[in-house]
PDB file with one MODEL, atoms N, CA, C and O in Angstrom:
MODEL        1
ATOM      1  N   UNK A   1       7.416   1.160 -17.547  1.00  0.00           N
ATOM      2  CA  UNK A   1       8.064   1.789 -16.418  1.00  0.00           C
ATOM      3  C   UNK A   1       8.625   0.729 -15.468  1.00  0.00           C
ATOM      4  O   UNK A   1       9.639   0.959 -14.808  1.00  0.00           O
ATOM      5  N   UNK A   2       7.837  -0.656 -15.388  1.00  0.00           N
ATOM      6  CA  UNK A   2       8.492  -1.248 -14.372  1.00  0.00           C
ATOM      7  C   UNK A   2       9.441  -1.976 -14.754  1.00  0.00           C
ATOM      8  O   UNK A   2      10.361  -2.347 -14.025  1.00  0.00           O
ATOM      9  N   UNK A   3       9.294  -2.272 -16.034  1.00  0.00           N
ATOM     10  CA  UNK A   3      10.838  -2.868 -17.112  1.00  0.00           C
ATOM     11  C   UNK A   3      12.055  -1.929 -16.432  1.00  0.00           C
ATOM     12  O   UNK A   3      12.911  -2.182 -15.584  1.00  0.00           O
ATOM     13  N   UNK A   4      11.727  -0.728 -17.203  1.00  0.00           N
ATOM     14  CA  UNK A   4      12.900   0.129 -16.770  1.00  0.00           C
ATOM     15  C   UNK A   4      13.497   0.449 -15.608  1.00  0.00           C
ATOM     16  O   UNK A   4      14.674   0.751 -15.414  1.00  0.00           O
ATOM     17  N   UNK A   5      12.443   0.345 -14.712  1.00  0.00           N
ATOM     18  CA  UNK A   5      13.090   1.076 -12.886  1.00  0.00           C
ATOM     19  C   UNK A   5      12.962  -0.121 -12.190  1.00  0.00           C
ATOM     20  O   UNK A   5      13.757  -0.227 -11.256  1.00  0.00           O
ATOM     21  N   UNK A   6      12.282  -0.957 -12.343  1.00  0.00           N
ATOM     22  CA  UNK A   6      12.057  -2.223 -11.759  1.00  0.00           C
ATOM     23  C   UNK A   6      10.771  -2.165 -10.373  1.00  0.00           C
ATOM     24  O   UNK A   6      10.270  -1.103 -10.002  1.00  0.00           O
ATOM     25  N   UNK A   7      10.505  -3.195  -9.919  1.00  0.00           N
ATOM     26  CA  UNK A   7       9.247  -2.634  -9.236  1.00  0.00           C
ATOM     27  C   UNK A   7       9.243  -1.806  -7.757  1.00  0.00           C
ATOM     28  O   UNK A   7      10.284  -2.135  -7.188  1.00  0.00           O
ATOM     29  N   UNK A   8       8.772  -1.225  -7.239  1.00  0.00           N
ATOM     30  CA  UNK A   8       8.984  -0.643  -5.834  1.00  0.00           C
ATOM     31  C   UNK A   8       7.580  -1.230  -4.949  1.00  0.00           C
ATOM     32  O   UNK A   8       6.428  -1.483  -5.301  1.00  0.00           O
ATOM     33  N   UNK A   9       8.352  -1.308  -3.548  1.00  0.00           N
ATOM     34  CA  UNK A   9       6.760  -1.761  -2.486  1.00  0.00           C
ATOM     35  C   UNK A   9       6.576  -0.900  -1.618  1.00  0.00           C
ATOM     36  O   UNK A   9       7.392  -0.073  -1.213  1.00  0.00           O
ATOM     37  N   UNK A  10       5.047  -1.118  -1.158  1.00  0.00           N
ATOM     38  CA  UNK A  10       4.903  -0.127  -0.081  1.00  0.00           C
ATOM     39  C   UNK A  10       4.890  -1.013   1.151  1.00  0.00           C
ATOM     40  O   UNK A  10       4.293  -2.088   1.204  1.00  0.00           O
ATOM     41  N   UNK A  11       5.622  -0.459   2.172  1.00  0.00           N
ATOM     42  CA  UNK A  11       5.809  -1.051   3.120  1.00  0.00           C
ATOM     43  C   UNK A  11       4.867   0.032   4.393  1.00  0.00           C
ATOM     44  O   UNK A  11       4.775   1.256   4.308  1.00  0.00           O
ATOM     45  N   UNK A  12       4.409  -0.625   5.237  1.00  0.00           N
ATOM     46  CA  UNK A  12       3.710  -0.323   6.312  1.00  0.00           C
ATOM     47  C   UNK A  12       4.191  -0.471   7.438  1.00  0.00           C
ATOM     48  O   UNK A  12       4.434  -1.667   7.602  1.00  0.00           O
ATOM     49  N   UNK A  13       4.513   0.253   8.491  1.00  0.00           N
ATOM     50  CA  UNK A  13       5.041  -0.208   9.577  1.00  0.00           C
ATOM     51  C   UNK A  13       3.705  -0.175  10.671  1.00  0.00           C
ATOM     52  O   UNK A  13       3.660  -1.080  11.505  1.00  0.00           O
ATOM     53  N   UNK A  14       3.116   0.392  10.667  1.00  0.00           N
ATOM     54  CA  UNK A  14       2.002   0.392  11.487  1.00  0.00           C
ATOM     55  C   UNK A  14       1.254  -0.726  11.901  1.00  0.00           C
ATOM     56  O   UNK A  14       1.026  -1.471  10.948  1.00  0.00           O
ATOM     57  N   UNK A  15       0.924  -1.004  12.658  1.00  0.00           N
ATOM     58  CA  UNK A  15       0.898  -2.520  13.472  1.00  0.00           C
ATOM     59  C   UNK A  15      -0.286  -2.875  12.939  1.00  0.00           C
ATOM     60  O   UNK A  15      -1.051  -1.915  12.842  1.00  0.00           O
ATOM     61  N   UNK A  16      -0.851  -4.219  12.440  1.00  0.00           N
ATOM     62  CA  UNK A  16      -2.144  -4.935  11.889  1.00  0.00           C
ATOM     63  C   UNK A  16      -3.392  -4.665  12.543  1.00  0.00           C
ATOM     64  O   UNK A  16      -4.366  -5.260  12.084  1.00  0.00           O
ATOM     65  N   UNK A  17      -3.578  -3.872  13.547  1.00  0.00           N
ATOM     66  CA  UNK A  17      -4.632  -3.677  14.315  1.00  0.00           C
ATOM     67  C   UNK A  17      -5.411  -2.277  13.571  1.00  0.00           C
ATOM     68  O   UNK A  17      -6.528  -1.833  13.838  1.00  0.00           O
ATOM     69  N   UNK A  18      -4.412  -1.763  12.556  1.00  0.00           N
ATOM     70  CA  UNK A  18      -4.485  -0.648  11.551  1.00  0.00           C
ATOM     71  C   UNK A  18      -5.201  -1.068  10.384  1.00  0.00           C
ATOM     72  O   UNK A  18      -5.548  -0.169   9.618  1.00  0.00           O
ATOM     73  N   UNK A  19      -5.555  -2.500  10.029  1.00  0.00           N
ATOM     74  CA  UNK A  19      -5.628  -2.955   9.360  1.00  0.00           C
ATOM     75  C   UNK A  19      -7.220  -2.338   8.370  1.00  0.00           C
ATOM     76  O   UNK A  19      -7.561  -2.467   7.194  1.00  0.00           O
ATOM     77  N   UNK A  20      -7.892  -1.617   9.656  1.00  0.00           N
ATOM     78  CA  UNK A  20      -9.120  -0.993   8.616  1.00  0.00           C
ATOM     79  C   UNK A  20      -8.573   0.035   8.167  1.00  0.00           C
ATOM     80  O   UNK A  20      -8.464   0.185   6.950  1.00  0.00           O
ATOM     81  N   UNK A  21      -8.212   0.759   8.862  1.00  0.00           N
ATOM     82  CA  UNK A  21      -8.087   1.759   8.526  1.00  0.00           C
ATOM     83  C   UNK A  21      -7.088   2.028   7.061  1.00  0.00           C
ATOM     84  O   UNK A  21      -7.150   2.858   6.153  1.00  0.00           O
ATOM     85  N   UNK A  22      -6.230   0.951   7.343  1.00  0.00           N
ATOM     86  CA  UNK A  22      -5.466   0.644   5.857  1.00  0.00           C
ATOM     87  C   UNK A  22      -6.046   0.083   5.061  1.00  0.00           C
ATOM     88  O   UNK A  22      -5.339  -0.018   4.058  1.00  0.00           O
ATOM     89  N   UNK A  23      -7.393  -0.556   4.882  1.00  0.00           N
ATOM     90  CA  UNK A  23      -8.694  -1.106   3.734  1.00  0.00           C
ATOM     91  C   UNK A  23      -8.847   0.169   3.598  1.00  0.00           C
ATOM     92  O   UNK A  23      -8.365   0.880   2.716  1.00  0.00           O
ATOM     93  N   UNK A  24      -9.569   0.493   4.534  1.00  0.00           N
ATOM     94  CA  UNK A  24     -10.294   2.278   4.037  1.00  0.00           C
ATOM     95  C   UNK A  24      -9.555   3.070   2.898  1.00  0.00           C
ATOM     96  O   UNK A  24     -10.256   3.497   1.981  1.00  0.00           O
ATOM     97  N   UNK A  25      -8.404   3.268   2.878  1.00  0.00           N
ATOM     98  CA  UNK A  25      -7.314   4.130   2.079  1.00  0.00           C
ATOM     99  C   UNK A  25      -7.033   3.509   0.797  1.00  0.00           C
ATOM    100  O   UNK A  25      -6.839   4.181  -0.215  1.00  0.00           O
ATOM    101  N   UNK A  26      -6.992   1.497   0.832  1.00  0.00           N
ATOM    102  CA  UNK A  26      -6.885   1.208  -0.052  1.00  0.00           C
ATOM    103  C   UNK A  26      -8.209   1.273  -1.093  1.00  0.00           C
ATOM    104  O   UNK A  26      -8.205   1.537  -2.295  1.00  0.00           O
ATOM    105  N   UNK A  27      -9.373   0.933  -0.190  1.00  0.00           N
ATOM    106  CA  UNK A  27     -10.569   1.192  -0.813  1.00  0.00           C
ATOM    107  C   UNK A  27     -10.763   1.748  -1.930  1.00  0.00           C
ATOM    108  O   UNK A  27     -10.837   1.406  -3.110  1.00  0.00           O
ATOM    109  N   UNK A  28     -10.884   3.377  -0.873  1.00  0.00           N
ATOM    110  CA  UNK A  28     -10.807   4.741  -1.711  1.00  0.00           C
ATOM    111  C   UNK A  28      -9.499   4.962  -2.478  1.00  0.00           C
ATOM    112  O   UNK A  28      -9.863   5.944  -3.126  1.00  0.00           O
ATOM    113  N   UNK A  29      -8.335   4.765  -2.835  1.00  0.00           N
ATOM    114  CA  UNK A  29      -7.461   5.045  -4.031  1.00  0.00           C
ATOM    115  C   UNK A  29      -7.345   3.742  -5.126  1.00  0.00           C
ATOM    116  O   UNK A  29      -6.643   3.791  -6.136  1.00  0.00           O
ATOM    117  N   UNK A  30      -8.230   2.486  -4.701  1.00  0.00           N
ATOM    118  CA  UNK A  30      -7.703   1.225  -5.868  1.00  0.00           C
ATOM    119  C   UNK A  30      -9.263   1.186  -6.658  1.00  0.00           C
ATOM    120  O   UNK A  30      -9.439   0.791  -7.810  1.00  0.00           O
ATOM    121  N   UNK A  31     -10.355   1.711  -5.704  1.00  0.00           N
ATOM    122  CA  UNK A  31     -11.806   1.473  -6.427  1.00  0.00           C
ATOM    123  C   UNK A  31     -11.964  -0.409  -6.143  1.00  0.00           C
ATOM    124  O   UNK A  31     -12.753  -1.177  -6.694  1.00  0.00           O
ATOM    125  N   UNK A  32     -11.059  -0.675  -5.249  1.00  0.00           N
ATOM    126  CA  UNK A  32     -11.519  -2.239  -4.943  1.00  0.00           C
ATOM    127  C   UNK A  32     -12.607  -1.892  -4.196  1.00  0.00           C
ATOM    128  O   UNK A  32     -13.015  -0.801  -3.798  1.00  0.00           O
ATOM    129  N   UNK A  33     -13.246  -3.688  -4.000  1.00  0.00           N
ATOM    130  CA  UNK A  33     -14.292  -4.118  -3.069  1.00  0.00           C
ATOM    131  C   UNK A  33     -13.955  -4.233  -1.857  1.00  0.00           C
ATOM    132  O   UNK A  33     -12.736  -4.140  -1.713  1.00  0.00           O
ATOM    133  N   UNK A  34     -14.556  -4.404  -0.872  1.00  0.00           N
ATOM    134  CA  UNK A  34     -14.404  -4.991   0.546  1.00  0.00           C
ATOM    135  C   UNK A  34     -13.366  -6.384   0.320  1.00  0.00           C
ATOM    136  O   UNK A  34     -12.188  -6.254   0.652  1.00  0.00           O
ATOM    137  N   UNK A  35     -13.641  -7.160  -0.015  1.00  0.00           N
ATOM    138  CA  UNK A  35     -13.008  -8.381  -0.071  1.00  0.00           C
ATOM    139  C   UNK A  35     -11.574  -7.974  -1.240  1.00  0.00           C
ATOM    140  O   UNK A  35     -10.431  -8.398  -1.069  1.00  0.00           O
ATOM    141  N   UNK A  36     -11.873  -7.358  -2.027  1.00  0.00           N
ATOM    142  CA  UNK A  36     -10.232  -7.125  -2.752  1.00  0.00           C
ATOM    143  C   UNK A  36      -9.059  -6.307  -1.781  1.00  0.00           C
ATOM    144  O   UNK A  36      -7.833  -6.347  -1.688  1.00  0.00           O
ATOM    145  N   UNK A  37     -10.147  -5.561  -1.132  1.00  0.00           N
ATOM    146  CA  UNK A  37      -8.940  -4.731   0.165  1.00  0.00           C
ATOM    147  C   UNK A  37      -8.341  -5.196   1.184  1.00  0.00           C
ATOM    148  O   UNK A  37      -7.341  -4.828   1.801  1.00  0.00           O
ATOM    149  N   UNK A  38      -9.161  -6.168   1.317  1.00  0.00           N
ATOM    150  CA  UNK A  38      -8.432  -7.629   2.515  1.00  0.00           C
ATOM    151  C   UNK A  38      -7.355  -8.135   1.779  1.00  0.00           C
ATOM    152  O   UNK A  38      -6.152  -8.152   2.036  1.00  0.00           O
ATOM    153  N   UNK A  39      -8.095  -8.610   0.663  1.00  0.00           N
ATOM    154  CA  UNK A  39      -6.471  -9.119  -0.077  1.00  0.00           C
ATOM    155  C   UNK A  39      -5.289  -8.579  -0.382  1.00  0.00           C
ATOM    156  O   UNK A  39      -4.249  -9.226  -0.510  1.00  0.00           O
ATOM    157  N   UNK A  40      -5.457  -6.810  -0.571  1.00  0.00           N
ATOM    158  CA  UNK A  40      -4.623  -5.996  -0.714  1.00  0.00           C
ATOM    159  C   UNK A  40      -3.706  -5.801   0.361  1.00  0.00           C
ATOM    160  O   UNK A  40      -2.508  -5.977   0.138  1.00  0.00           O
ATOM    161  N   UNK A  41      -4.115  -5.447   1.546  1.00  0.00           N
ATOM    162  CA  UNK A  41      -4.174  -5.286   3.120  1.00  0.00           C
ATOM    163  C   UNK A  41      -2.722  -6.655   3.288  1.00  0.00           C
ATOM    164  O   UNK A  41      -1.503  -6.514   3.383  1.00  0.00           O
ATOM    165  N   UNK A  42      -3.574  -7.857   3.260  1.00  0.00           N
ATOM    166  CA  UNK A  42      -2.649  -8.948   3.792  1.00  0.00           C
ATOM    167  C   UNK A  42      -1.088  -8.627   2.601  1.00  0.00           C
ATOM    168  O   UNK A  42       0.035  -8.353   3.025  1.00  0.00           O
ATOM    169  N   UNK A  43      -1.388  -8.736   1.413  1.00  0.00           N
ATOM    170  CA  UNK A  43       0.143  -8.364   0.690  1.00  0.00           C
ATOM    171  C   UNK A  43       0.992  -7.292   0.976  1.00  0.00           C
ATOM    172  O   UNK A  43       2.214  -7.197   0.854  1.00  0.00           O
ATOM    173  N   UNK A  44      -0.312  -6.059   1.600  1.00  0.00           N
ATOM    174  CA  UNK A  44       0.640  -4.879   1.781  1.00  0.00           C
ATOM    175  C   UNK A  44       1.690  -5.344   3.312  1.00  0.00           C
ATOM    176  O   UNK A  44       2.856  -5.068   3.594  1.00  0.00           O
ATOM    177  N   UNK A  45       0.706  -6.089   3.992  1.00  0.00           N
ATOM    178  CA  UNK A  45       1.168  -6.142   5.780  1.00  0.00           C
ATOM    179  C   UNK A  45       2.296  -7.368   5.365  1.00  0.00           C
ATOM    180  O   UNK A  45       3.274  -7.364   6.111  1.00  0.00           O
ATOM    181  N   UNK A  46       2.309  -8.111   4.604  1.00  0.00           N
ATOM    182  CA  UNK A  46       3.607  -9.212   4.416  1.00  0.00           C
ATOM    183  C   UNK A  46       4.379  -8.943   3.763  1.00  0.00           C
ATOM    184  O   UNK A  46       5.083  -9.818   3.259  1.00  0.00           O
ATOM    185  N   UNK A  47       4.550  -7.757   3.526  1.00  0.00           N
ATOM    186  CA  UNK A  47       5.592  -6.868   2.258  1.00  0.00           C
ATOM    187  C   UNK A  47       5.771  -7.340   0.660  1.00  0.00           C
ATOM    188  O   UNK A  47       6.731  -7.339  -0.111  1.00  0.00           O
ATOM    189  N   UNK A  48       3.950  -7.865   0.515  1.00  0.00           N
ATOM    190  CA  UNK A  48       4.385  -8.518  -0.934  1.00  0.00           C
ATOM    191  C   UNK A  48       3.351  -7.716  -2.124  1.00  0.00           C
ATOM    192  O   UNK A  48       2.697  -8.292  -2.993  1.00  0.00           O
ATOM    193  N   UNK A  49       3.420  -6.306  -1.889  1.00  0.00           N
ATOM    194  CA  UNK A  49       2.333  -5.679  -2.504  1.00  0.00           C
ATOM    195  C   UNK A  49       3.364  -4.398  -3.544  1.00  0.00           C
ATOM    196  O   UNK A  49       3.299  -3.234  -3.150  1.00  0.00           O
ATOM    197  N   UNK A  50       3.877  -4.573  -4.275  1.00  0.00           N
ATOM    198  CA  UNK A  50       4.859  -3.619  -5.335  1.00  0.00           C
ATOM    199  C   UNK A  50       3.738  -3.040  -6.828  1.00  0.00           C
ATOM    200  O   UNK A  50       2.615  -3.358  -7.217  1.00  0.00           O
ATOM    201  N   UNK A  51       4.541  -2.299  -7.182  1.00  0.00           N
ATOM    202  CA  UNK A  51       3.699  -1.665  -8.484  1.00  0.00           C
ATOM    203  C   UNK A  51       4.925  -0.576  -8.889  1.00  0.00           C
ATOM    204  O   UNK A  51       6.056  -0.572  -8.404  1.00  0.00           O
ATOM    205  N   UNK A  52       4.327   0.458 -10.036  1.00  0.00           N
ATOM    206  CA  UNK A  52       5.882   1.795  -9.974  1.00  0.00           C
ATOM    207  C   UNK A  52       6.256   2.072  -8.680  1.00  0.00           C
ATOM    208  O   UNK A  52       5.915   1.444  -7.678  1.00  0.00           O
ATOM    209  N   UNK A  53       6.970   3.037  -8.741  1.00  0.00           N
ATOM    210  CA  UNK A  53       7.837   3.622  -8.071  1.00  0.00           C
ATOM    211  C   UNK A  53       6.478   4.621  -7.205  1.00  0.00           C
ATOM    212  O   UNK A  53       6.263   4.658  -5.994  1.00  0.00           O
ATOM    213  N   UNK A  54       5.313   5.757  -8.938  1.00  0.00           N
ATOM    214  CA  UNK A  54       4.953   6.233  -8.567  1.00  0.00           C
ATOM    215  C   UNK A  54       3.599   6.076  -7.669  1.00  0.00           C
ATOM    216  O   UNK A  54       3.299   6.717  -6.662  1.00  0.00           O
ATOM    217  N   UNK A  55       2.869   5.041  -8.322  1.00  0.00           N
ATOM    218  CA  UNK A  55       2.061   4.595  -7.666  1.00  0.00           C
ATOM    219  C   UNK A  55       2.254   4.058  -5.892  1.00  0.00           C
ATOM    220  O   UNK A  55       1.524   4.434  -4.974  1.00  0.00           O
ATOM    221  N   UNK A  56       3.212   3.280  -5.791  1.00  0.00           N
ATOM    222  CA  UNK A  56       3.710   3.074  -4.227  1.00  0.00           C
ATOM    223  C   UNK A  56       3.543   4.075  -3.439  1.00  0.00           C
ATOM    224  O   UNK A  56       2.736   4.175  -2.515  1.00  0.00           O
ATOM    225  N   UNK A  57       4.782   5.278  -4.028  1.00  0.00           N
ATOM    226  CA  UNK A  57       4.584   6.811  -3.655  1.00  0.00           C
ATOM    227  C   UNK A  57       3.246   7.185  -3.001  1.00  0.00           C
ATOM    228  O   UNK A  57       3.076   7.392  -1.799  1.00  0.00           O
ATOM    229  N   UNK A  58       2.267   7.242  -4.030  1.00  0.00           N
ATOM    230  CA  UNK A  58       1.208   7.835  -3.560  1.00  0.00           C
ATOM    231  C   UNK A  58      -0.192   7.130  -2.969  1.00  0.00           C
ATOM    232  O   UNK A  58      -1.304   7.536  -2.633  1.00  0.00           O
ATOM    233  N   UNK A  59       0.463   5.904  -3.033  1.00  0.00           N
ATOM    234  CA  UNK A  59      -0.510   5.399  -1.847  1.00  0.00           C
ATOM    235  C   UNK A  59       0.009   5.532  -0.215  1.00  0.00           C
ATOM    236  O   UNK A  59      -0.757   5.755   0.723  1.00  0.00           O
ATOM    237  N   UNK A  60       1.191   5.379  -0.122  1.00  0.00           N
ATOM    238  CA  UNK A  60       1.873   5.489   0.747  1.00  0.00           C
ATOM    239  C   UNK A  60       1.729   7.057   1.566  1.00  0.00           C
ATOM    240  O   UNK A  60       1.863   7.219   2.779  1.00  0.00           O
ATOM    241  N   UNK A  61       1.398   8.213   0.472  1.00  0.00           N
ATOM    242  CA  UNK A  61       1.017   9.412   0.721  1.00  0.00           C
ATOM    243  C   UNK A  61      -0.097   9.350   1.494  1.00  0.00           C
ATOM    244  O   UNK A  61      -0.200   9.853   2.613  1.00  0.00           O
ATOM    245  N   UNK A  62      -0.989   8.697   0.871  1.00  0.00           N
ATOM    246  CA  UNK A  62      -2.415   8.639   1.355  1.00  0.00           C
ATOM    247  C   UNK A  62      -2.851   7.775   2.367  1.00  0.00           C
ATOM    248  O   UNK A  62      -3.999   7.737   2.808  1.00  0.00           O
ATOM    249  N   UNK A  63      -2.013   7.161   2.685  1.00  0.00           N
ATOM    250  CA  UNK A  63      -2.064   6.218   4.511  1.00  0.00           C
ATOM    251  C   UNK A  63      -1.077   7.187   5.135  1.00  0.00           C
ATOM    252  O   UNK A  63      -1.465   7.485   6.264  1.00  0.00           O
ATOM    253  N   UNK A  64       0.271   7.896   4.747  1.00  0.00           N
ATOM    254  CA  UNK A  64       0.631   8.855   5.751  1.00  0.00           C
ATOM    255  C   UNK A  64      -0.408   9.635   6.531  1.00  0.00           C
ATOM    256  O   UNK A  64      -0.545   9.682   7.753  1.00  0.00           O
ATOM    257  N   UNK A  65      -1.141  10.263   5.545  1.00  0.00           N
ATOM    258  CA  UNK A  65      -2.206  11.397   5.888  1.00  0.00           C
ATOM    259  C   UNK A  65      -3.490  10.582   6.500  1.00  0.00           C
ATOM    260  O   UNK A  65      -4.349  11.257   7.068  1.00  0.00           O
ATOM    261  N   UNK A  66      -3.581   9.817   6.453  1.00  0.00           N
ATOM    262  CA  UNK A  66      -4.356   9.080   7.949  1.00  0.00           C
ATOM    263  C   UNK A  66      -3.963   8.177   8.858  1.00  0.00           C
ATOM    264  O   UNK A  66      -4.541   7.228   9.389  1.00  0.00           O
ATOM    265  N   UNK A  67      -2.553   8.764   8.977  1.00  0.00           N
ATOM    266  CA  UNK A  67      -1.601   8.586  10.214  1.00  0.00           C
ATOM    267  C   UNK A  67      -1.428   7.078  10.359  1.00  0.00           C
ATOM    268  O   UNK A  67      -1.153   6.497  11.408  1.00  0.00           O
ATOM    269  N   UNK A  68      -1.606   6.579   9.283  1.00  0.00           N
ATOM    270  CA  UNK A  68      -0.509   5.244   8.699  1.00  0.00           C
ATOM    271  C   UNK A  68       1.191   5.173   8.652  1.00  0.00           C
ATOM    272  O   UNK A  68       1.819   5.482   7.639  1.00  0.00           O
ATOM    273  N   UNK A  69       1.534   4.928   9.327  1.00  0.00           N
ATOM    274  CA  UNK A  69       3.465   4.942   8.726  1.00  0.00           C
ATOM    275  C   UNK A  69       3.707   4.142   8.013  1.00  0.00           C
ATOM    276  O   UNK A  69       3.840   2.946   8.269  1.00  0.00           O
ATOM    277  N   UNK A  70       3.854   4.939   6.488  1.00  0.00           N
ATOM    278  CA  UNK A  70       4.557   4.020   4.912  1.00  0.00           C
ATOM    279  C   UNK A  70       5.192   4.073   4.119  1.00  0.00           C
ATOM    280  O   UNK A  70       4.856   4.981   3.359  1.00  0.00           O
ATOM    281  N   UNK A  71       6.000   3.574   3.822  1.00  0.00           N
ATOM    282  CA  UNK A  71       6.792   4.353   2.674  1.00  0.00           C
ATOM    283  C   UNK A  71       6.892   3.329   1.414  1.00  0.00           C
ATOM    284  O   UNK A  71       6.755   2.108   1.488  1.00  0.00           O
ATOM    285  N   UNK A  72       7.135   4.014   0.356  1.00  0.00           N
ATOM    286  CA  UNK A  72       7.611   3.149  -0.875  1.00  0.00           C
ATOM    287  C   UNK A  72       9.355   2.777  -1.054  1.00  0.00           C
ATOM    288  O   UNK A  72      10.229   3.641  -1.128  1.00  0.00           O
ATOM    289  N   UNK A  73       9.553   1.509  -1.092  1.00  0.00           N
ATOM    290  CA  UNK A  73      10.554   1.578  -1.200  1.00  0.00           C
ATOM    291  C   UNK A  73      11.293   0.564  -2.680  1.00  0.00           C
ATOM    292  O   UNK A  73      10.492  -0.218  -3.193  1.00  0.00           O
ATOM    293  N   UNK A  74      12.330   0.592  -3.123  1.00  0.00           N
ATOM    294  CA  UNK A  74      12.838  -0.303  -3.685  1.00  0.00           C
ATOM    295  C   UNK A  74      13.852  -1.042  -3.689  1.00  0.00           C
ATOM    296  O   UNK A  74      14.985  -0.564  -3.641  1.00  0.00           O
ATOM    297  N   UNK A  75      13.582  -2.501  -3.754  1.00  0.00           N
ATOM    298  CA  UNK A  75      14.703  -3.676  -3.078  1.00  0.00           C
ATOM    299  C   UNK A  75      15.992  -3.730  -3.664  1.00  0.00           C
ATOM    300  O   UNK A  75      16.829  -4.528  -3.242  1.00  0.00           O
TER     301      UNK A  75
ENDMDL
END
């Protein structure tokens, strides 16, 4: 899929002070650790965190709904 469509990111606009609350979400939808969600967290907040189209999508769903502003986008 990412051959074909190429990769998409999720971008966060919500200011770094969000930053648990955006572990929390990544937490619970990646099955990471504490320390993998930090790492996740910093790629998502420097815009260097991509995967499908659909996956972006629906993480991005799931920080909307705890009043995260995110979207998936592609470059």
């Amino acid at each position: 899929m990412l051959f074909e469509h190429g990769p998409a990111r999720l971008q966060v606009s919500s200011p770094p002070t969000k930053s648990v609350a955006i572990m929390r979400v990544l937490r619970a939808e990646l099955g990471v650790d504490l320390k993998g969600a930090k790492a996740v967290v910093r790629r998502v907040l420097n815009g260097d965190y991509s995967g499908t189209l659909p996956e972006m999508e629906r993480l991005a769903r799931k920080l909307r709904e705890s009043g995260i502003t995110a979207v998936a986008t592609r470059p």
